[in-house]
C-alpha positions in Angstrom: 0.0 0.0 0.0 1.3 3.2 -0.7 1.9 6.1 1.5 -1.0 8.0 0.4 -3.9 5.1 1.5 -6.3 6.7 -0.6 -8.4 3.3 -0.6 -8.4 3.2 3.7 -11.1 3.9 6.2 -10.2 7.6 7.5 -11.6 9.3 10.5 -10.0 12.6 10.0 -13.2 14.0 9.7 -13.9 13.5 13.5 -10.6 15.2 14.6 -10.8 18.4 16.4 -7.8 20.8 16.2 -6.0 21.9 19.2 -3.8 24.8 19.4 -0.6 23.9 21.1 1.3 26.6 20.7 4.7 25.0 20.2 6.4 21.5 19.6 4.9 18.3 21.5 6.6 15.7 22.9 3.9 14.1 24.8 0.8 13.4 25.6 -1.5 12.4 28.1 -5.4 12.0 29.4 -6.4 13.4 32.5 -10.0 11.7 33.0 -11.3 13.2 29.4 -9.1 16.3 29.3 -6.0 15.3 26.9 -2.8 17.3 27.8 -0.3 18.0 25.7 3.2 18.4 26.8 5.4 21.3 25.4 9.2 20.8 24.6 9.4 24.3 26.4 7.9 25.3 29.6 4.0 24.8 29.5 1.4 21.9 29.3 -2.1 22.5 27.6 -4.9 20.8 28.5 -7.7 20.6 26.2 -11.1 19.6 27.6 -13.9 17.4 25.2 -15.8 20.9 25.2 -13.6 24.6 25.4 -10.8 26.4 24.6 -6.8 24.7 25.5 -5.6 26.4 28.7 -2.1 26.7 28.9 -0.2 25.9 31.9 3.6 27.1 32.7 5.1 24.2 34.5 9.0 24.3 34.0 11.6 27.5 33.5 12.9 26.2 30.2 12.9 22.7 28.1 10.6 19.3 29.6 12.7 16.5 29.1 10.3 13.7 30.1 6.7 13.6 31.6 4.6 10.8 32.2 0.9 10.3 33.6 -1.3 8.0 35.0 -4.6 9.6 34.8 -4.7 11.7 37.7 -2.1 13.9 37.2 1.5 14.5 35.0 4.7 14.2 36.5 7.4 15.9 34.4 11.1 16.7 34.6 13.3 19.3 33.0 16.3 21.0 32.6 15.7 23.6 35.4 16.1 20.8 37.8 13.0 20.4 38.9 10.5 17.6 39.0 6.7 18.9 39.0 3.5 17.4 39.0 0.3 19.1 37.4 -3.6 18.0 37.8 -6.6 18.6 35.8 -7.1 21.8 37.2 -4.0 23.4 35.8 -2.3 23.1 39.3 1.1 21.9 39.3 3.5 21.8 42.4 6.8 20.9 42.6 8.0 17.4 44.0 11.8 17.8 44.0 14.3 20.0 42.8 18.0 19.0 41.8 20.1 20.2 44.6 22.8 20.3 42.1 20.5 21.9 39.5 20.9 18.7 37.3 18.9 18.3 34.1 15.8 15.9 35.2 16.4 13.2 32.0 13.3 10.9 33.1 10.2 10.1 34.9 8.0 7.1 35.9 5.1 6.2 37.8 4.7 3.5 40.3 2.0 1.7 42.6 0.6 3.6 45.1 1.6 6.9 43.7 5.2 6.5 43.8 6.9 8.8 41.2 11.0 8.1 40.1 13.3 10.3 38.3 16.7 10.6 37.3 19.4 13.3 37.5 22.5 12.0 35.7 24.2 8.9 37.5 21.4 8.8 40.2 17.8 7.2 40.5 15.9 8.7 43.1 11.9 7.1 44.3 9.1 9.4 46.1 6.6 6.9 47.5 3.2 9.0 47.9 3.5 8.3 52.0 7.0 10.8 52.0 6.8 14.2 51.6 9.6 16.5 50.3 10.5 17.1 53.9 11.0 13.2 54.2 13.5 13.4 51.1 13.6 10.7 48.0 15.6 7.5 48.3 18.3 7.9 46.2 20.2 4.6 44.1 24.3 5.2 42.7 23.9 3.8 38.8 26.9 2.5 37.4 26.6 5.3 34.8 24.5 8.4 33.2 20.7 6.5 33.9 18.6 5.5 30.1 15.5 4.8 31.7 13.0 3.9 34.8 10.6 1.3 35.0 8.5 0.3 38.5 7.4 -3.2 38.2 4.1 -4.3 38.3 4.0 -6.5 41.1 6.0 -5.2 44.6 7.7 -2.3 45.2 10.8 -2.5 42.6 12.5 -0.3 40.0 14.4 -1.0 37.0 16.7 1.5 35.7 18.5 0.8 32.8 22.4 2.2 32.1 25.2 1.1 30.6 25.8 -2.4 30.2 22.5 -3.3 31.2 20.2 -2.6 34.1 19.7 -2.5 37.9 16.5 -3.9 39.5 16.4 -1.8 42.8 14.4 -2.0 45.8 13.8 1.3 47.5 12.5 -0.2 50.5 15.4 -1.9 51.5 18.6 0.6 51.1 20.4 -2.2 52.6 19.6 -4.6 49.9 22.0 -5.1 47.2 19.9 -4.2 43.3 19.7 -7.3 40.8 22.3 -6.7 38.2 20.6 -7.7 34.5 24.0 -7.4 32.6 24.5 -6.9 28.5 27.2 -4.9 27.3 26.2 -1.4 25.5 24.4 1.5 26.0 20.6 0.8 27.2 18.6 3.7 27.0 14.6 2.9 27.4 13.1 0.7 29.9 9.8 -1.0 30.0 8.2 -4.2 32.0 5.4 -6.1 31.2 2.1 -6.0 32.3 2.7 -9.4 33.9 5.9 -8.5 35.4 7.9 -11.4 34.3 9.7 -9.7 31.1 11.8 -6.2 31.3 12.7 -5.1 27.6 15.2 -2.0 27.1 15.8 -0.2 23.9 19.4 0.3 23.0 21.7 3.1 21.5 21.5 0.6 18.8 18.2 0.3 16.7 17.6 -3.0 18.4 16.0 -3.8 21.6 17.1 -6.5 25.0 15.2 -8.4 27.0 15.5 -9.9 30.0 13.3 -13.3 31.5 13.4 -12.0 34.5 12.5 -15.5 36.8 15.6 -17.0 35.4 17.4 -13.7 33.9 17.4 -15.3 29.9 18.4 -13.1 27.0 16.3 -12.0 24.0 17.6 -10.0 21.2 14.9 -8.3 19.4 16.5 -6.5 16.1 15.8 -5.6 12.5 15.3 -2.0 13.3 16.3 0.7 10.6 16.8 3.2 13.4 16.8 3.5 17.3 13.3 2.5 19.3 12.5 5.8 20.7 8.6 4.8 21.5 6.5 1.3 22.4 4.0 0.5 23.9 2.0 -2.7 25.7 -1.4 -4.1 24.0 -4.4 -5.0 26.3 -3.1 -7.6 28.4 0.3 -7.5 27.1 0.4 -9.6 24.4 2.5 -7.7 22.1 5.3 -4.9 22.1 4.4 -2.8 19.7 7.3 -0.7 18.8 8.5 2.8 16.3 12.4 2.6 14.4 10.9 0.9 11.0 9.0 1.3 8.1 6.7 -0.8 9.5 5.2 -1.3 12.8 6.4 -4.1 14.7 5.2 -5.7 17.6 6.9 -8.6 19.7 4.9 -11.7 20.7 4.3 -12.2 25.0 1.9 -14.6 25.1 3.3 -17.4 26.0 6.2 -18.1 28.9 9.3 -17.7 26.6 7.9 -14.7 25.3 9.6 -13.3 21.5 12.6 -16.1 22.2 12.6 -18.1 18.9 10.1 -16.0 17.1 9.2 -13.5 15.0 8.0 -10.0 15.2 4.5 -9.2 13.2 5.2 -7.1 11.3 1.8 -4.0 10.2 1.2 -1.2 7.9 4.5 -1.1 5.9 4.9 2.7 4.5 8.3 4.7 3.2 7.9 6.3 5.9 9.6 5.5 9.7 7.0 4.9 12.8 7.7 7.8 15.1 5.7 7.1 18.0 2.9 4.2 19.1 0.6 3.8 21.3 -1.9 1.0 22.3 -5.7 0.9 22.8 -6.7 0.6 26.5 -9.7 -2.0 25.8 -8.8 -3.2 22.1 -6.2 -4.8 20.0 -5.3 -1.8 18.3 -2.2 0.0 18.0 -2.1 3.8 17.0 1.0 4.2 15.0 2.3 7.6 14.2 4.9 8.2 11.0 7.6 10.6 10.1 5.8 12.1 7.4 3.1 13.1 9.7 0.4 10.1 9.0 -1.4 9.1 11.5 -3.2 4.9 11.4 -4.9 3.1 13.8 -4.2 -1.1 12.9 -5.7 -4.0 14.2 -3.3 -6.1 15.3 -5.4 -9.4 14.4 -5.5 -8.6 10.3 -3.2 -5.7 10.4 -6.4 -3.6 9.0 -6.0 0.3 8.7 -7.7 3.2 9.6 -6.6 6.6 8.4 -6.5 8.9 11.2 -4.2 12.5 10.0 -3.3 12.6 6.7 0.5 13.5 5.9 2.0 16.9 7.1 5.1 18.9 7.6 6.5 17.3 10.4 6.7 14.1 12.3 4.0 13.1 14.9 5.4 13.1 18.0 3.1 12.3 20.8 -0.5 10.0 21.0 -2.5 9.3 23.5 -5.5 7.0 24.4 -8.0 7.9 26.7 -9.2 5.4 29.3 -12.3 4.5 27.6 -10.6 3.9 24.6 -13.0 6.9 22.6 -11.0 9.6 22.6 -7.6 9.6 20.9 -4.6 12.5 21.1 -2.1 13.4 18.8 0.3 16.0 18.5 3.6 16.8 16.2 7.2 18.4 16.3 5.4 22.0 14.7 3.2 22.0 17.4 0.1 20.7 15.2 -2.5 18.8 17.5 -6.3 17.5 17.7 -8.4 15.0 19.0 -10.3 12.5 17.4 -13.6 11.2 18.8 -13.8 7.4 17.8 -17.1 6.8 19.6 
């Protein structure tokens, strides 16, 4: 199929445009309010029904945010970790005492919320308060990425030559060392909590079993996995860095050892950025060239959802009831589309 899918489905009649106001580089849902998160500054929040309110959150560029429905937890380069609610409220959780760039964020049970300021992880379980201070883990280097595991109170943060799984609540304890030489820069866990998957400097992704720590080397990327994403009930990885969108099979205990990826909606074009449905097997899949396509992971079917543009898109987002879907790019073009 060519790049301009003139024969697909489209639903870019039901999108409603959202002025941003400047680049995007993520986004989020905040009950039914999508928010959009600025590479400088602010975060708008665009309700079903009014006008985007802009919201000044950091004093310069946001270098990660992420969310988890109730609020958005971003970092930046002023040093300081903030968290902002649907009312356009945002207060700071921690600031760099060392005025260290904040390179990433994650969400945990219970509220907890991690960052990272160069070599060092730090955890804020809801129960402290700033006054309490963050518990704070050494990596062997500059930290990729963060990733709280699904079941207990563990984090895995990914560095060079590999990652740490670390256990907050027990300084004493000495973190799990997953080990595989190179630079490992993205961290995710499955939904199950027995797989954690890290995307590397190189376009490839590792994996680790984690019950009995066995490798898996998922490749055939054209470029670096910048974006993936889990599908309802984590069956598949679905994954950006190819002309194609490819997703890794979970299902079964050995996860994508000795298999191979499915591989959707092949274009000329690079996947940017994915996102899964909450409730569906479907993955939104965002290209360079600025097309937008929701695919069906079962028959690989395709809907249109933005037609090509002038810049990459750079940010999606689902709402919780699956009906509402958010999308933004690197111009600072942005809408909604209403899929119920």
């Amino acid at each position: 199929m060519t790049d301009t899918r003139s024969d697909t489905v489209s639903v870019v009649e039901r999108t409603r445009p959202v002025a941003a106001g400047g680049a995007i580089v993520g986004a989020h849902y905040l009950g039914r309010t999508a928010a959009f998160v600025l590479a400088e500054e602010a975060i708008v929040l665009s309700e079903p029904d009014g006008e985007p309110r802009r919201v000044a959150v950091h004093g310069g560029a946001i270098l990660a945010a992420a969310g988890d429905g109730e609020r958005i937890v971003s970092g930046g380069d002023d040093g300081k970790v903030m968290a902002t609610d649907l009312t356009g409220e945002s207060r700071t959780l921690a600031s760099d005492p060392k005025h260290r760039w904040i390179d990433h964020v994650a969400l945990g049970p219970d509220g907890a919320v991690a960052w990272s300021a160069g070599k060092s992880a730090f955890v804020l379980p809801r129960s402290r308060g700033m006054e309490e201070g963050a518990r704070e883990f050494a990596a062997p280097s500059t930290v990729g990425g963060l990733a709280f595991l699904p079941k207990g109170f563990r984090l895995a943060v990914a560095h060079y030559n590999g990652a740490s799984l670390w256990f907050p609540n027990a300084p004493k304890a000495e973190p799990e060392k997953l080990e595989w030489k190179g630079s490992h820069l993205g961290a995710t866990v499955s939904p199950d909590g027995r797989f954690l998957v890290t995307t590397m400097q190189e376009p490839m992704l590792h994996g680790w079993r984690l019950v009995d720590r066995k490798h898996m080397r998922m490749s055939g990327y054209a470029a670096r996995v910048t974006s993936f994403g889990w599908s309802m009930g984590g069956h598949w990885l679905a994954t950006s860095g190819a002309t194609q969108l490819i997703l890794w099979p979970f299902q079964s205990k050995d996860g994508p050892m000795g298999k191979q990826p499915r591989l959707l909606a092949p274009s000329e074009h690079r996947v940017a950025v994915v996102a899964c449905h909450p409730r569906q097997d479907v993955v939104a899949a965002g290209y360079s060239d600025g097309v937008l396509l929701l695919v069906r992971i079962e028959d690989g079917a395709e809907i249109l959802a933005k037609k090509p543009g002038d810049a990459p898109v750079t940010a999606l987002a689902w709402s919780a009831d699956g009906l509402l879907l958010a999308w933004g790019t690197e111009s600072g073009e942005a809408g909604i589309i209403g899929l119920a």
